[in-house]
Structure formats: structure tokens, C-alpha cells
CHARMM-style PDB file with segment names, atoms N, HN, CA, C and O in Angstrom:
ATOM      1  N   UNK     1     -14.751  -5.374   4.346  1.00  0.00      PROA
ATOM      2  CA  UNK     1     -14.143  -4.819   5.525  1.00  0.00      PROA
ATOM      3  C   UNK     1     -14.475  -3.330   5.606  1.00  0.00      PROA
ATOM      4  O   UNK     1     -14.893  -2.552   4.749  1.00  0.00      PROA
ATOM      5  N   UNK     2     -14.205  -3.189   6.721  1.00  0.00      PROA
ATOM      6  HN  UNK     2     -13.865  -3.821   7.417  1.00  0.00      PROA
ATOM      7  CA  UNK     2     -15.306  -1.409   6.737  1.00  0.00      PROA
ATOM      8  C   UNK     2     -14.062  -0.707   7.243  1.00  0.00      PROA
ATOM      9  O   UNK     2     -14.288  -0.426   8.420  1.00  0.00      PROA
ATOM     10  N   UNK     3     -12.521  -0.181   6.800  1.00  0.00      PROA
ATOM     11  HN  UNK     3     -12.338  -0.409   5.844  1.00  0.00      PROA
ATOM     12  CA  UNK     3     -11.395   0.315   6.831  1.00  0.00      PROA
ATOM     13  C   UNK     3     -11.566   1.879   6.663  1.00  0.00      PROA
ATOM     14  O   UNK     3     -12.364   2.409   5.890  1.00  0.00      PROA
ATOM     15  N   UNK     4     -10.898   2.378   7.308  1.00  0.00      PROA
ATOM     16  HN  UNK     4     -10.250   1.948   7.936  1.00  0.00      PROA
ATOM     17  CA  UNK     4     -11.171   3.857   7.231  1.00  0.00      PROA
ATOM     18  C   UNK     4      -9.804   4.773   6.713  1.00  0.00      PROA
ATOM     19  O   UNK     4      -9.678   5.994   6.624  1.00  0.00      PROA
ATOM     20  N   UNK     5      -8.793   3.608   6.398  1.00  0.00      PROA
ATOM     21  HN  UNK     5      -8.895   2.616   6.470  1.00  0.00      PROA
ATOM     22  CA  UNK     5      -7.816   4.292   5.567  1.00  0.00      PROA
ATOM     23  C   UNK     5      -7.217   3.397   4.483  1.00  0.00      PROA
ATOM     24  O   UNK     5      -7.939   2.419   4.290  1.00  0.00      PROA
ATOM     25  N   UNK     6      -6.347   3.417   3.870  1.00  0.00      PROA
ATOM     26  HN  UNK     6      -5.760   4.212   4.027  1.00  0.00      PROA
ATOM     27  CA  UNK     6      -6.018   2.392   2.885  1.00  0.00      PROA
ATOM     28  C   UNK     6      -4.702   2.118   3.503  1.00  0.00      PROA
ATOM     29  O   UNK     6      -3.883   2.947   3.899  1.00  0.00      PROA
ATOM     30  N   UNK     7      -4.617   0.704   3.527  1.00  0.00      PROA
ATOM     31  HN  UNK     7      -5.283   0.030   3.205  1.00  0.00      PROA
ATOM     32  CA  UNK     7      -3.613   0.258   4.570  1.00  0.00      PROA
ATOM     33  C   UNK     7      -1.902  -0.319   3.738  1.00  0.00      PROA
ATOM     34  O   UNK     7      -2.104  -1.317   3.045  1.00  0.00      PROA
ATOM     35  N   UNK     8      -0.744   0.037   3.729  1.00  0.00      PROA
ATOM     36  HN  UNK     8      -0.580   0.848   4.291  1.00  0.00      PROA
ATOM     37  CA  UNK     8       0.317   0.550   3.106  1.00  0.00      PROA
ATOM     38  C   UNK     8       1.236  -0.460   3.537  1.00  0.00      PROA
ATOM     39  O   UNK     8       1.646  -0.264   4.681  1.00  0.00      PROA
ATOM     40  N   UNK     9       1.835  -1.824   2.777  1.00  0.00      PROA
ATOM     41  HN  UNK     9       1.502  -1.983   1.847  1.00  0.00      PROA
ATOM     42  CA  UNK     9       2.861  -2.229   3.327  1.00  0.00      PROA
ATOM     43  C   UNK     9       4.372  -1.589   2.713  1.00  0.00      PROA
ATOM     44  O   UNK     9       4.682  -1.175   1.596  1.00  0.00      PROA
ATOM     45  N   UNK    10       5.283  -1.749   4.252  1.00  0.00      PROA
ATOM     46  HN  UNK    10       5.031  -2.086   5.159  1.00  0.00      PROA
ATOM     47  CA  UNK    10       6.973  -1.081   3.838  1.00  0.00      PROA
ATOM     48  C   UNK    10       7.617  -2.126   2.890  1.00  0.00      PROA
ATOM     49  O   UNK    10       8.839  -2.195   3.026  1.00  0.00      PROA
ATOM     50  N   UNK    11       7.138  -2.866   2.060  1.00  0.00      PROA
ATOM     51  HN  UNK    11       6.145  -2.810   1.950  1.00  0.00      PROA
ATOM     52  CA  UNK    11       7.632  -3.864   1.467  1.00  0.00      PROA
ATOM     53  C   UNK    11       6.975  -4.926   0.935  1.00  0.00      PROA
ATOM     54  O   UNK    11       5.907  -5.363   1.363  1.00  0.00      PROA
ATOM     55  N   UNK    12       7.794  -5.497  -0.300  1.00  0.00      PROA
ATOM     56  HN  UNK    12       8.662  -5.142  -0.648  1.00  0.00      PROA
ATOM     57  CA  UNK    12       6.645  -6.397  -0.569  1.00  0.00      PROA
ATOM     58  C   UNK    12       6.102  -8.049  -0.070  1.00  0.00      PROA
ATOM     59  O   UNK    12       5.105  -8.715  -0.349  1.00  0.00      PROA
ATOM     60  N   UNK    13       7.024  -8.231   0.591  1.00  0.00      PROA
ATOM     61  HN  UNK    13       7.833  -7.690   0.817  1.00  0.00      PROA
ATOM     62  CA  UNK    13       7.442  -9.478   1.640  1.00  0.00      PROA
ATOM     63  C   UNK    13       6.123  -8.954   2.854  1.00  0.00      PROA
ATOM     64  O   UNK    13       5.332  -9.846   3.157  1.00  0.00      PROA
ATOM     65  N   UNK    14       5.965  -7.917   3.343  1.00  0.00      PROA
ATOM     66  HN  UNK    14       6.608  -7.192   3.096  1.00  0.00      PROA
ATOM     67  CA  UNK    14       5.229  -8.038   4.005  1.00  0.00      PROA
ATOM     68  C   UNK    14       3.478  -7.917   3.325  1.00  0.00      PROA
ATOM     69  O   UNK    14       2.545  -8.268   4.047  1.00  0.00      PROA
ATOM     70  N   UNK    15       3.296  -7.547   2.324  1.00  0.00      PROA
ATOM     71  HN  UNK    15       4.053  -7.261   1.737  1.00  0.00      PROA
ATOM     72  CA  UNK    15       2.431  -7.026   1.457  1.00  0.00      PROA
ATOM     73  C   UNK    15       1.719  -8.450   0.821  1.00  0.00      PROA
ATOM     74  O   UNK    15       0.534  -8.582   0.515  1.00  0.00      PROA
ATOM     75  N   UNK    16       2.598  -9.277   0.737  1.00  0.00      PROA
ATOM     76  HN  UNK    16       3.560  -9.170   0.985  1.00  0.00      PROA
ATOM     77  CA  UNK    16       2.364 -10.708   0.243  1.00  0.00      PROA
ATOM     78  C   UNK    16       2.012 -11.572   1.214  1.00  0.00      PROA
ATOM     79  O   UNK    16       1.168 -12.458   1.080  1.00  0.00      PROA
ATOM     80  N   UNK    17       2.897 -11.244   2.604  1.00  0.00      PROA
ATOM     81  HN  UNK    17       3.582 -10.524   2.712  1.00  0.00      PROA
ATOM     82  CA  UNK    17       1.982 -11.904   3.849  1.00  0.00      PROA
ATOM     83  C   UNK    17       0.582 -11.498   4.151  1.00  0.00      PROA
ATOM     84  O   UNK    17      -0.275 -12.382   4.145  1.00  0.00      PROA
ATOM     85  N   UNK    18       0.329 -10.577   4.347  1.00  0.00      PROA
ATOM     86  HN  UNK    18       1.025  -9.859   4.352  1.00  0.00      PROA
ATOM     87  CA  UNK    18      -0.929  -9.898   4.326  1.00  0.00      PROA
ATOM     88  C   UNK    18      -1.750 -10.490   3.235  1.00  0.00      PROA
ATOM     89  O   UNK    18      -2.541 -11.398   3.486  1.00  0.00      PROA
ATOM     90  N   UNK    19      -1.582  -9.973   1.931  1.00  0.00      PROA
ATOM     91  HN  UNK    19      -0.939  -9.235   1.727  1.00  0.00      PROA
ATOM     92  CA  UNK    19      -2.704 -10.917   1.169  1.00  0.00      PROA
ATOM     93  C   UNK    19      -3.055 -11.745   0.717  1.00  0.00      PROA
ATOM     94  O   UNK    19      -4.096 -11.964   0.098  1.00  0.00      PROA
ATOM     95  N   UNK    20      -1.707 -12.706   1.117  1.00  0.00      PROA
ATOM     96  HN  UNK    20      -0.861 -12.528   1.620  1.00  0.00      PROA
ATOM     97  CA  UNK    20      -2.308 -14.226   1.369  1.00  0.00      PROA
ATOM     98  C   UNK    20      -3.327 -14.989   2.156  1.00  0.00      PROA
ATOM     99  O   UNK    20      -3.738 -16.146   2.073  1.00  0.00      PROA
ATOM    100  N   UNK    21      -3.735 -13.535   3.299  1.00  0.00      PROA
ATOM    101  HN  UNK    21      -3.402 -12.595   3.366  1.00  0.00      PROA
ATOM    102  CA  UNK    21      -4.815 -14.080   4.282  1.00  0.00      PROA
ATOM    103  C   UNK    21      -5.912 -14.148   3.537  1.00  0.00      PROA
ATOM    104  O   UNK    21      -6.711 -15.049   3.793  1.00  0.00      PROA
ATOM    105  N   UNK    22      -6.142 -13.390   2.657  1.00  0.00      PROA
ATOM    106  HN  UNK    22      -5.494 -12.658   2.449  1.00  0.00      PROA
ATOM    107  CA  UNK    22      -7.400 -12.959   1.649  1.00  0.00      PROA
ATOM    108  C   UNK    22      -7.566 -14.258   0.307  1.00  0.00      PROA
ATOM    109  O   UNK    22      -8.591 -14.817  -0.085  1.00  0.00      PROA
ATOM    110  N   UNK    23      -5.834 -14.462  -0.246  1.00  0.00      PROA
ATOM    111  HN  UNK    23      -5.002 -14.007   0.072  1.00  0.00      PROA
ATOM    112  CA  UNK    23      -5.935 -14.905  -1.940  1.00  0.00      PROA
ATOM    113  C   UNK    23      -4.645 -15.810  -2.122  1.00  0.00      PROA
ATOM    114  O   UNK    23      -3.510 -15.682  -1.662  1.00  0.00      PROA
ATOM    115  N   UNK    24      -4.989 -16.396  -2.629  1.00  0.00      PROA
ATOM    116  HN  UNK    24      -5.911 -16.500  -3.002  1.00  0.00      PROA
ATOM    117  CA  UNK    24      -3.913 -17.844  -2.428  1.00  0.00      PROA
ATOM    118  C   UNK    24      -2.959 -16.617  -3.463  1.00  0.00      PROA
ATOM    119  O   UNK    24      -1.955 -16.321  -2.815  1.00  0.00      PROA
ATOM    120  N   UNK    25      -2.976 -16.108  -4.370  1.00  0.00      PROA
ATOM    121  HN  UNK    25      -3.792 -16.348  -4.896  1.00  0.00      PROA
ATOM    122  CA  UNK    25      -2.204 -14.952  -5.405  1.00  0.00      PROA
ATOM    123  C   UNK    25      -2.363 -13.644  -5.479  1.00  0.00      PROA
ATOM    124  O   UNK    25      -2.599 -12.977  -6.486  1.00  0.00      PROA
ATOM    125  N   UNK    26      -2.222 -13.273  -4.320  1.00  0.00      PROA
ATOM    126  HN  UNK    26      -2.030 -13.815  -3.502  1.00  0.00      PROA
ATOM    127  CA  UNK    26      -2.494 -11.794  -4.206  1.00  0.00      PROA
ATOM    128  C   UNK    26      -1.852 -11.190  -5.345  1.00  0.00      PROA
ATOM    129  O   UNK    26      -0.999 -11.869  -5.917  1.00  0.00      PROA
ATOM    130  N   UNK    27      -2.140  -9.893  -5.830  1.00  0.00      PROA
ATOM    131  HN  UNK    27      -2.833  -9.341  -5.365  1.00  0.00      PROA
ATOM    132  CA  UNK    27      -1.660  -9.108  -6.472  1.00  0.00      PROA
ATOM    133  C   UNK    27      -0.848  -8.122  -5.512  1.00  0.00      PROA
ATOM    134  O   UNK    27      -1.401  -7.673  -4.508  1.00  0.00      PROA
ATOM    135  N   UNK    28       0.545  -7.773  -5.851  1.00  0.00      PROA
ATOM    136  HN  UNK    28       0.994  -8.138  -6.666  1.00  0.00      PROA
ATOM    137  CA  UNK    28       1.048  -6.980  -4.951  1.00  0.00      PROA
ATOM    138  C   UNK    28       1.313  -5.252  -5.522  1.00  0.00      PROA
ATOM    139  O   UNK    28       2.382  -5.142  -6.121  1.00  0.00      PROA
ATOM    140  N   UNK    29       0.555  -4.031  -5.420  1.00  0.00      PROA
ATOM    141  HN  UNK    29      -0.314  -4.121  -4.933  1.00  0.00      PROA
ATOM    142  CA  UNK    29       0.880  -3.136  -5.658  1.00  0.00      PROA
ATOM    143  C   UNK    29       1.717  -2.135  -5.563  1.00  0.00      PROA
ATOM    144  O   UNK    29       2.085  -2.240  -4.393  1.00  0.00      PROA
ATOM    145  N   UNK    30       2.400  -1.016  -6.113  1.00  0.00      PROA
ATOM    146  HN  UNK    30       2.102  -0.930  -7.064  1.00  0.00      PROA
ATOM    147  CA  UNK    30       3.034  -0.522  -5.811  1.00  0.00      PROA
ATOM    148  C   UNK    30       3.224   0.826  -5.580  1.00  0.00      PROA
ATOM    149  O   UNK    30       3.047   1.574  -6.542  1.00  0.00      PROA
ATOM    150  N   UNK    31       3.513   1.254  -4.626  1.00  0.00      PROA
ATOM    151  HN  UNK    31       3.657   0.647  -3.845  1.00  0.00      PROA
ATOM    152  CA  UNK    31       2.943   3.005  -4.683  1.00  0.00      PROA
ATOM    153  C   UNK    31       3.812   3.727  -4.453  1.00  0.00      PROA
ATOM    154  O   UNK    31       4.459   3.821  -3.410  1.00  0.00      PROA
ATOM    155  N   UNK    32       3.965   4.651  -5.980  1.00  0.00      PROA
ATOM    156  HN  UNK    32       3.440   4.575  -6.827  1.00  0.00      PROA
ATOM    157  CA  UNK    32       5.266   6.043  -5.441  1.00  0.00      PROA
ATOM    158  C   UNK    32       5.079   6.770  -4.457  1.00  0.00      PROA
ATOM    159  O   UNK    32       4.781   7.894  -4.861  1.00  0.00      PROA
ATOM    160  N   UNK    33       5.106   6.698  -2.972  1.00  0.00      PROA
ATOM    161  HN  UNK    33       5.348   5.785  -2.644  1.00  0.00      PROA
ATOM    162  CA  UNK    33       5.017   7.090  -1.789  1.00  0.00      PROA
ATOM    163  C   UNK    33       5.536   8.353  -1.805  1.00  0.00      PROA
ATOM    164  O   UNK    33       4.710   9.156  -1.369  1.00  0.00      PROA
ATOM    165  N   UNK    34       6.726   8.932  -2.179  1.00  0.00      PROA
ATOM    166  HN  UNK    34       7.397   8.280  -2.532  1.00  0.00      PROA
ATOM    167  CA  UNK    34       7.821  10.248  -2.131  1.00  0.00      PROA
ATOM    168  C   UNK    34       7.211  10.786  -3.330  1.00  0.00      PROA
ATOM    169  O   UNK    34       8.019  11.694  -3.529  1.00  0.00      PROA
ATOM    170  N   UNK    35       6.305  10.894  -4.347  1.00  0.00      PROA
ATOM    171  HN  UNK    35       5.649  10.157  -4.186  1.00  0.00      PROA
ATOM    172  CA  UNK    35       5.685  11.468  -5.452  1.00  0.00      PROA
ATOM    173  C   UNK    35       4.457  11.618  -4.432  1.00  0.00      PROA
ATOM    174  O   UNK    35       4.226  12.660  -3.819  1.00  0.00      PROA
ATOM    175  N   UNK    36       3.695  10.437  -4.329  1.00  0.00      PROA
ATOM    176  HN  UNK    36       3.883   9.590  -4.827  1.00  0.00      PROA
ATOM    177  CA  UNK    36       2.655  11.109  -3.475  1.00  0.00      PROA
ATOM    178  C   UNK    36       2.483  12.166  -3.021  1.00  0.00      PROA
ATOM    179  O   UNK    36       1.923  13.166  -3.469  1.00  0.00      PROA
ATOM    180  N   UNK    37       3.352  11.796  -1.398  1.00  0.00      PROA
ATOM    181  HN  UNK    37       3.807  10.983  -1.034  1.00  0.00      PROA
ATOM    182  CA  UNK    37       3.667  12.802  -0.907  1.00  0.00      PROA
ATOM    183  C   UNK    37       3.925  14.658  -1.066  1.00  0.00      PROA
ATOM    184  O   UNK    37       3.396  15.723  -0.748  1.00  0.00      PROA
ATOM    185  N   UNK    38       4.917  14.197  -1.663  1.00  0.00      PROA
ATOM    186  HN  UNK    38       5.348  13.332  -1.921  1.00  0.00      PROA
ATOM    187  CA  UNK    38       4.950  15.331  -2.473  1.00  0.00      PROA
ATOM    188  C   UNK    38       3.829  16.528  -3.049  1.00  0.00      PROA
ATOM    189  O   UNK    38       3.683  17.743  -2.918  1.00  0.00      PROA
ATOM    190  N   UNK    39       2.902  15.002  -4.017  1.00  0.00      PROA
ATOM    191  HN  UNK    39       3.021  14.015  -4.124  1.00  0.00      PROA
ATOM    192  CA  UNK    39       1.719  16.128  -4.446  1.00  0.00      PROA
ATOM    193  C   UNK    39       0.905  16.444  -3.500  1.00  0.00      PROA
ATOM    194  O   UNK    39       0.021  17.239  -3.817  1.00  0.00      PROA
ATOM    195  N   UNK    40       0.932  15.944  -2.078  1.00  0.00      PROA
ATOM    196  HN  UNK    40       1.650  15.298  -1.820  1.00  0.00      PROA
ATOM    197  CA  UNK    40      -0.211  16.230  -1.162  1.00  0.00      PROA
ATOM    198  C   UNK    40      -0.828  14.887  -0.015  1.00  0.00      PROA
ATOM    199  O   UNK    40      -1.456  14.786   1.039  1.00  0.00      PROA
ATOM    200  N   UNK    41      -0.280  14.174  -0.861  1.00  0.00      PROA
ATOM    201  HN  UNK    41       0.230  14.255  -1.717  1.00  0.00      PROA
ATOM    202  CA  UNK    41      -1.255  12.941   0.275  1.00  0.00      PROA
ATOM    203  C   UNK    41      -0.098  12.868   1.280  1.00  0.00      PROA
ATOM    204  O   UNK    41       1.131  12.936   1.284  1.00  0.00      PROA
ATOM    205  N   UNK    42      -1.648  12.607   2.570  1.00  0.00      PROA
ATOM    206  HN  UNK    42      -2.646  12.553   2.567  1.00  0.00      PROA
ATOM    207  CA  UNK    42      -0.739  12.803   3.662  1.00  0.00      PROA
ATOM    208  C   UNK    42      -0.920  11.229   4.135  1.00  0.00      PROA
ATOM    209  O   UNK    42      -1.936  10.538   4.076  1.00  0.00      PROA
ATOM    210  N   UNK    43       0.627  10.828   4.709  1.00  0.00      PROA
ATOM    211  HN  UNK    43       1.453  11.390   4.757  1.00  0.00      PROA
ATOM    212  CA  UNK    43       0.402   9.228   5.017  1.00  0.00      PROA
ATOM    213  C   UNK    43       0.892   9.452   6.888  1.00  0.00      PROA
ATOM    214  O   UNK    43       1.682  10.024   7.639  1.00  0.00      PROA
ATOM    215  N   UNK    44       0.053   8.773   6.851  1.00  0.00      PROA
ATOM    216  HN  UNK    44      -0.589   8.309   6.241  1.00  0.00      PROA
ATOM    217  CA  UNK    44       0.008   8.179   8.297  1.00  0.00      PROA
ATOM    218  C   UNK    44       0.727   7.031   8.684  1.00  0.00      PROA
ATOM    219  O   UNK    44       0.856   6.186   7.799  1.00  0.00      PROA
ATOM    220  N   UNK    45       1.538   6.634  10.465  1.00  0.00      PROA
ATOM    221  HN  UNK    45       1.433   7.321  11.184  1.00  0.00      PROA
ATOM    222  CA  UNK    45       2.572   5.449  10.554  1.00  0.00      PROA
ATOM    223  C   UNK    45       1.700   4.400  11.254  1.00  0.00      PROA
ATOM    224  O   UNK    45       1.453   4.624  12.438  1.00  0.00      PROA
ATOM    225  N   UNK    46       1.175   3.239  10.676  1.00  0.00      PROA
ATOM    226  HN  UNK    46       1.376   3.057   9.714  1.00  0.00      PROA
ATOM    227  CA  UNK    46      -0.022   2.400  11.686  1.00  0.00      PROA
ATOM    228  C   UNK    46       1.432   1.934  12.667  1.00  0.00      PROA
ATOM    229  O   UNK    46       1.736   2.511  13.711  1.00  0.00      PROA
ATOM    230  N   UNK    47       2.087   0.959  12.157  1.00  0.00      PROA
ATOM    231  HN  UNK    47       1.840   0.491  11.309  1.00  0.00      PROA
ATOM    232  CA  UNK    47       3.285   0.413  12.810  1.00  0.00      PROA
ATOM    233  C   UNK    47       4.437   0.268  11.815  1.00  0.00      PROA
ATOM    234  O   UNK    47       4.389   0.607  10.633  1.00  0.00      PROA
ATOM    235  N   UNK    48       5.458  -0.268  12.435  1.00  0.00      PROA
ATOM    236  HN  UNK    48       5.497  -0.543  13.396  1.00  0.00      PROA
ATOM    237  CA  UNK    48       6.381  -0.830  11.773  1.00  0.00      PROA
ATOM    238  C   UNK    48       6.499  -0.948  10.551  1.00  0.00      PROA
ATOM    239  O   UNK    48       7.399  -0.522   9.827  1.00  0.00      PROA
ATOM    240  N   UNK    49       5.313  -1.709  10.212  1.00  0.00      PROA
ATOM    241  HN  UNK    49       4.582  -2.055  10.800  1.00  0.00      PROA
ATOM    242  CA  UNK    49       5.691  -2.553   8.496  1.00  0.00      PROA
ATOM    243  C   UNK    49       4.017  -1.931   8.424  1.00  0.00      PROA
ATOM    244  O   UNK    49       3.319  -2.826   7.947  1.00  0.00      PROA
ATOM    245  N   UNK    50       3.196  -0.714   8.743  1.00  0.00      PROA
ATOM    246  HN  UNK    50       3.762   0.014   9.131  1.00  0.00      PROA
ATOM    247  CA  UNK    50       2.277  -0.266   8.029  1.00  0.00      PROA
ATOM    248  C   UNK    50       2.196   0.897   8.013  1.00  0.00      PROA
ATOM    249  O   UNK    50       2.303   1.517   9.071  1.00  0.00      PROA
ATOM    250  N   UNK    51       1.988   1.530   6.850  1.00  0.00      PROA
ATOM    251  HN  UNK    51       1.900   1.026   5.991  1.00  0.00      PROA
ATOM    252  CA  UNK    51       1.564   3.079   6.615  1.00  0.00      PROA
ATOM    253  C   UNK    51      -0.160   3.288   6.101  1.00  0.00      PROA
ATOM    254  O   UNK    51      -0.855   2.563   5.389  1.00  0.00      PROA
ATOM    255  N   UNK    52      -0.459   4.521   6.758  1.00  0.00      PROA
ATOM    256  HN  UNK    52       0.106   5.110   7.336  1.00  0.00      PROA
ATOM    257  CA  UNK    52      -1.975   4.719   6.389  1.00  0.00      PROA
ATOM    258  C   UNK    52      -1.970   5.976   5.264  1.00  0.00      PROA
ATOM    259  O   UNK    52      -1.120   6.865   5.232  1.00  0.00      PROA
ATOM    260  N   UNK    53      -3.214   5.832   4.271  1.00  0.00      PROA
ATOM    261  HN  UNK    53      -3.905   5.110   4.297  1.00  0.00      PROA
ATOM    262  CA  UNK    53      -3.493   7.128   3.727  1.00  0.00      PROA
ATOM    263  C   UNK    53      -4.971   7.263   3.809  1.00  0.00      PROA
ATOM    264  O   UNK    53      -5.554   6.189   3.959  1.00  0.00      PROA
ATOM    265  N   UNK    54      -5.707   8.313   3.748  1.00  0.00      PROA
ATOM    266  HN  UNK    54      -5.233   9.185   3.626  1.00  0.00      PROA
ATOM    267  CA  UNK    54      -6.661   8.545   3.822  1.00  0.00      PROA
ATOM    268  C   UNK    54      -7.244   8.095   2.183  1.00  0.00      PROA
ATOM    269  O   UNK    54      -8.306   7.546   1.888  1.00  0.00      PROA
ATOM    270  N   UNK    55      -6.481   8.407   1.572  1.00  0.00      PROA
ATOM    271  HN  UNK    55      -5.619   8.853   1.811  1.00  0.00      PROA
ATOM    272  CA  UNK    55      -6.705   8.146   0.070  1.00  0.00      PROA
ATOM    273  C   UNK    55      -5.365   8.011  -1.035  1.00  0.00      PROA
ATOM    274  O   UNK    55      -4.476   8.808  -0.736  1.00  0.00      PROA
ATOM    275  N   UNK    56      -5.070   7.216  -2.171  1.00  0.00      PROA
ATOM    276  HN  UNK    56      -5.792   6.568  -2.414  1.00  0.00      PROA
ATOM    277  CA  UNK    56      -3.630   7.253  -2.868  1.00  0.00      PROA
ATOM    278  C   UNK    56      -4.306   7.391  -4.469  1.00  0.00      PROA
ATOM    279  O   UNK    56      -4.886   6.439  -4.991  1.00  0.00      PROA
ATOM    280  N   UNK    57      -4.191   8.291  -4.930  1.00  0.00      PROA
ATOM    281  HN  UNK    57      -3.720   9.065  -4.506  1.00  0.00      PROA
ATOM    282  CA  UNK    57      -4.438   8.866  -6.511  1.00  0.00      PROA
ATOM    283  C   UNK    57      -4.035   7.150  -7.465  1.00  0.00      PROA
ATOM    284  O   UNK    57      -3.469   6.185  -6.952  1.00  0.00      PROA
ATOM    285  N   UNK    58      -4.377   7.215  -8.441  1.00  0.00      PROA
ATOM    286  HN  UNK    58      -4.836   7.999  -8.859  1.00  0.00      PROA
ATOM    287  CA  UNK    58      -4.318   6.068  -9.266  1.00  0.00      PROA
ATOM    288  C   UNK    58      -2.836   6.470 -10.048  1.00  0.00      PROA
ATOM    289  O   UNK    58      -2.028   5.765 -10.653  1.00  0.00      PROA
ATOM    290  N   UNK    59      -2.867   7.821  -9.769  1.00  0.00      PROA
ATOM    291  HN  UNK    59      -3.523   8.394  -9.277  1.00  0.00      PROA
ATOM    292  CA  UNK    59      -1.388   7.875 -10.980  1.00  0.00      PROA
ATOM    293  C   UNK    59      -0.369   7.579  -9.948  1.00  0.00      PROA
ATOM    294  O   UNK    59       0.710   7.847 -10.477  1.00  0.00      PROA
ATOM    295  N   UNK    60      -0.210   7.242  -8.974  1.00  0.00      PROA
ATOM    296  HN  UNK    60      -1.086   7.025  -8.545  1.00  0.00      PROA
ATOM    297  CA  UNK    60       0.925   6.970  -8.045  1.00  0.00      PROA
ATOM    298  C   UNK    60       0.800   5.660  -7.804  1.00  0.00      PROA
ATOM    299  O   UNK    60       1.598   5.181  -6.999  1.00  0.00      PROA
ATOM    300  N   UNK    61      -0.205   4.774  -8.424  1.00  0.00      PROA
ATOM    301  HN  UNK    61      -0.853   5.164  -9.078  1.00  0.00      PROA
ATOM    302  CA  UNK    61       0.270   3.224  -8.102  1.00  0.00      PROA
ATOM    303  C   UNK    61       0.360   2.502  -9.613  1.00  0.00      PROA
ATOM    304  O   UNK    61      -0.023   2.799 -10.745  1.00  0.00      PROA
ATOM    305  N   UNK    62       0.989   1.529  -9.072  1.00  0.00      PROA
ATOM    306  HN  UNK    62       1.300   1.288  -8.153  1.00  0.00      PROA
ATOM    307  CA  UNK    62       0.885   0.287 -10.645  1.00  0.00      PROA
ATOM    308  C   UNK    62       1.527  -0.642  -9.744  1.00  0.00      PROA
ATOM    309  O   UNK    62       1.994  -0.450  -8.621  1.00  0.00      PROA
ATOM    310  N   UNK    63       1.429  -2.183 -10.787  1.00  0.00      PROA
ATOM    311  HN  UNK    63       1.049  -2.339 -11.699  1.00  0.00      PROA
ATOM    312  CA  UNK    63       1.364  -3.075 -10.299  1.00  0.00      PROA
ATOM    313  C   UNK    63       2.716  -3.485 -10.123  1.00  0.00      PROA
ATOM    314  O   UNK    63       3.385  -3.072 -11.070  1.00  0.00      PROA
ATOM    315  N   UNK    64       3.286  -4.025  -9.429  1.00  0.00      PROA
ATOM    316  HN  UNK    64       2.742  -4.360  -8.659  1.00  0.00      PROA
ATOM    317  CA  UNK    64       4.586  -4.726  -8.925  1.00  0.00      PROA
ATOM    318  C   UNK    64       5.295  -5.436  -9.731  1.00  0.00      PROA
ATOM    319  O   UNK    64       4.733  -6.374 -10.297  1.00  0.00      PROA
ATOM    320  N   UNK    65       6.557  -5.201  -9.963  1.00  0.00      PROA
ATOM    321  HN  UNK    65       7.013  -4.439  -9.503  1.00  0.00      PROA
ATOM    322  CA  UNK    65       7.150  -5.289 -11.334  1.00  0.00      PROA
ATOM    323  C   UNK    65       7.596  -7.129 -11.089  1.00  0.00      PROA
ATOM    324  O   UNK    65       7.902  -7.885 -12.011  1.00  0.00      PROA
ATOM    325  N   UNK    66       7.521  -7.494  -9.678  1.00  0.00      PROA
ATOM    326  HN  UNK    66       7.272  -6.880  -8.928  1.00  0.00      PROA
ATOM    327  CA  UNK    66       8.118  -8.811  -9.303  1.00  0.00      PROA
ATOM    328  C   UNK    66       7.001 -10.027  -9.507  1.00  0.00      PROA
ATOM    329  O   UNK    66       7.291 -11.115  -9.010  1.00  0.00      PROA
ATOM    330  N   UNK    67       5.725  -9.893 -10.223  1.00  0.00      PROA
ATOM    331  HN  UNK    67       5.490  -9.009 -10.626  1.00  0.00      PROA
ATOM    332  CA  UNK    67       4.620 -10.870 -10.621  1.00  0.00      PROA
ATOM    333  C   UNK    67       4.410 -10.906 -11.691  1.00  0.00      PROA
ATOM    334  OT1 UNK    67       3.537 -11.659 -12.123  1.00  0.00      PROA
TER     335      UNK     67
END
């Protein structure tokens, strides 16, 4: 897919809908958004249940404590 931001679900219910279109077992990630922030990344509102970043540092994600 040729995406021009990295695309952010508000939850993981919606995060799991989404990559089920892709993977019968998505992996669901998790990102300290308010640390982010903080250090600098700026997030963008696509809609409702999506947030954009131009980019998210590796030390602000890990994997979802609910898989």
C-alpha cells in the first residue's frame, strides 16, 4: 500500500477490525500516544476511530498486552 502516514486506531476493537481485512490474526499494537506527543510527534485526526502520524519512534510502541 503506498500510505503517506501511519494510520492510528482509538482502540483496539477497532484496530482488530481493520486488520482482519489483511490477517485472519492480526497483531494488535500499542502506542504511548501522550509520551509521543509529548516528545514531538505530531498526530493528525483522519476520523473518528483514526489518528495519523507522519512517523511513531519504536520506543513508544509494543505489542498489546490483550494477545
Amino acid at each position: 500500500m503506498e500510505r503517506q502516514h501511519t494510520h492510528l486506531s482509538v482502540d483496539v476493537q477497532t484496530a482488530q477490525l481493520v486488520g482482519l481485512r489483511k490477517d485472519a490474526k492480526p497483531v494488535i499494537l500499542c502506542i504511548e500516544a501522550w509520551r509521543a506527543c509529548d516528545a514531538g510527534v505530531v498526530f493528525y485526526e483522519g476520523n473518528e476511530t483514526v489518528w495519523l502520524a507522519d512517523h511513531v519512534p519504536a520506543e513508544f510502541v509494543s505489542r498489546s498486552g490483550g494477545q
